[in-house]
N, C-alpha and C positions, 0 to 999 in steps of 0.2 A: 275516749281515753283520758286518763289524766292528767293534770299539766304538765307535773314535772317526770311522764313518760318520755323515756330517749324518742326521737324521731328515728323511726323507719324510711330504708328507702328499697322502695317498690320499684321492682324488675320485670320487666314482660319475659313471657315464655322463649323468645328469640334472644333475649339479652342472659337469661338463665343459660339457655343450650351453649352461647356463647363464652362466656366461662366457665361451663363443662369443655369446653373441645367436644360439644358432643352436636345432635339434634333436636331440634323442636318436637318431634315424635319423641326420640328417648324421653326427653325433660316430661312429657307428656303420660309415657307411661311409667316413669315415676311417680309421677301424683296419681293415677288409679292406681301401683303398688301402695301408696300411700307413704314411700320413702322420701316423700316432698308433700306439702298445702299450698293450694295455691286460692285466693279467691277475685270475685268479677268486682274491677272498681272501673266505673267509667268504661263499663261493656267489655273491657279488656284483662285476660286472665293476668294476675299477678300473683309474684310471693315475693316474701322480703328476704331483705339482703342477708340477716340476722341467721335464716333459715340454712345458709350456706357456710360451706369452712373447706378449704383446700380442694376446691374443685367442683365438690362433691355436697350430696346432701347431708346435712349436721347428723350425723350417726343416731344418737338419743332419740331423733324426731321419730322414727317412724314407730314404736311400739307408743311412744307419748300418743301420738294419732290415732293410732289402731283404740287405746284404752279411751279417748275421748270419744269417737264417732260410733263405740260398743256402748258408749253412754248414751248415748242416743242424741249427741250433741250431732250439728251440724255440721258443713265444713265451715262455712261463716263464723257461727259460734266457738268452733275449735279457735279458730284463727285468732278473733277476740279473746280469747279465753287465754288462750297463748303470747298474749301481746299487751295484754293489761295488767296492772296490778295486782296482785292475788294477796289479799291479805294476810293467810298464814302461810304466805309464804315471804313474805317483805316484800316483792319484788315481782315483776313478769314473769311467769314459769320460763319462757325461751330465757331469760337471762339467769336462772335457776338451774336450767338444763347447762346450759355455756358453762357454769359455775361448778359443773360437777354433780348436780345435786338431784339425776336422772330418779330414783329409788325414791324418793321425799316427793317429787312433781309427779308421779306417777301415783303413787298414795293418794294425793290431794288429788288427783283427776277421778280415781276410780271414787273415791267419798261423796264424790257431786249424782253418781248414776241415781 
């Protein structure tokens, strides 16, 4: 990532479920709906904080998901993809997305297949 990328902070699947009010199953089968990413650092599944808003999974995320992993993109590489810089787009798609800018980060995801 690049330098002056905002820091992320990484949540385990029990600390997610936990600001759901919900389960570490639910939290779980969210990310096989794909309504969540999560990936393995240090053995342990995580996603970031970024990915969450009022309880709940960041709405935008999960067609963003679906159009990059139809790309044949990983969930690793989504996750990267999602977290770094993206040149035409100035900025990290997840802060593009936060930004409003769901139609524009979805263009740039399908242009990569």
């Amino acid at each position: 990532m690049s330098e002056n990328a905002p820091v992320r902070t990484w949540l385990t699947i029990p600390d997610v479920a936990e600001l759901f009010g919900s389960t570490p199953g639910r939290v779980r089968k969210q990310i096989e709906e794909h309504s969540l990413l999560a990936i393995r650092r240090d053995k342990v599944l995580v996603v970031p904080d970024v990915f969450l808003r009022d309880g709940e999974p960041l709405p935008e995320l999960k067609g963003t998901i679906i159009v990059l992993l139809d790309s044949g993109f990983t969930p690793d590489e989504s996750m990267q993809w999602l977290l770094e810089e993206e040149e035409s787009l100035g900025v990290a798609p997840i802060d593009a997305l936060l930004a409003g800018r769901k139609a524009e980060v979805r263009r740039v995801a399908q242009a990569l297949a």
